[in-house]
C-alpha positions in Angstrom: -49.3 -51.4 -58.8 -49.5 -47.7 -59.1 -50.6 -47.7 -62.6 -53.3 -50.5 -62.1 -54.6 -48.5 -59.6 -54.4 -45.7 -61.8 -56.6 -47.1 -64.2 -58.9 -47.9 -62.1 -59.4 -44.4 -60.2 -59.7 -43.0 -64.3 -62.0 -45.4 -64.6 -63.9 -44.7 -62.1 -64.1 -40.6 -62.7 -65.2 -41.8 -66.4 -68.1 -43.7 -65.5 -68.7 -40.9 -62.7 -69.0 -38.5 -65.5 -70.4 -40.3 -68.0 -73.5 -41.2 -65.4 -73.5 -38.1 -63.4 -76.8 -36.6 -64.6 -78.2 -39.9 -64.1 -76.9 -40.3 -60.5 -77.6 -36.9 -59.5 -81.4 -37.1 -60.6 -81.3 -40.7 -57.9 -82.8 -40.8 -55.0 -80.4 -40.2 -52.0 -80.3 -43.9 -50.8 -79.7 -44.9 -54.4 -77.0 -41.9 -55.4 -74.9 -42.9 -51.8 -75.2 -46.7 -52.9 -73.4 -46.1 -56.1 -70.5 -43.7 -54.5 -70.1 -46.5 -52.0 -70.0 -49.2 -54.4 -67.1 -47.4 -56.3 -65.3 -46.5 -53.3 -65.2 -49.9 -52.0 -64.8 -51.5 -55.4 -61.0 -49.3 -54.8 -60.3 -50.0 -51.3 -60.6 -54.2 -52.6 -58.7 -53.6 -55.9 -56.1 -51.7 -53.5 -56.0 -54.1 -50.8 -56.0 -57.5 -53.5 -52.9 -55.2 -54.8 -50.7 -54.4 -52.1 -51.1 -57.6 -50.0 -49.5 -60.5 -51.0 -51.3 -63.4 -49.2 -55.2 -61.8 -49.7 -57.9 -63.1 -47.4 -60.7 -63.9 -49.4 -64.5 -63.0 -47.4 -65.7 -66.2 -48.2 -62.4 -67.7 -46.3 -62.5 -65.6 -43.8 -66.5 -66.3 -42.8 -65.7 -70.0 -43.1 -63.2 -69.8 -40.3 -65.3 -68.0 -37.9 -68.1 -70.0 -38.6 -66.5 -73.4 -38.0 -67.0 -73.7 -34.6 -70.8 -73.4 -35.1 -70.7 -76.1 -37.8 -71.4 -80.0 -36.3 -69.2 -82.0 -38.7 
């Protein structure tokens, strides 16, 4: 698990670096879009890793809308 995660944090420095006059010239919405997007694109590869029965969003939403649904 370590290494997959690994891979994915060097992965995610490369494509900082690669972009990182490209992101720093964004506008600020745009430029805190993108860090949050690769932050939480590691906090779900991290969670999908270290959990063994993983609660998928659309699962999730489906059970707390049932109630609301008529059939």
């Amino acid at each position: 698990m370590i290494k997959l995660l690994l891979i994915y944090i060097v992965s995610a420095l490369i494509i900082w670096l690669i972009d990182h006059k490209v992101i720093r010239n964004l506008p600020k919405v745009n430029r805190w879009f993108t860090y949050i997007l690769l932050v939480g694109g590691m906090v779900i590869f991290t969670y999908s890793l270290q959990v063994k029965h993983v609660m998928y969003p659309s699962v999730w939403l489906g059970r707390w809308l049932s109630p609301l649904v008529p059939y």
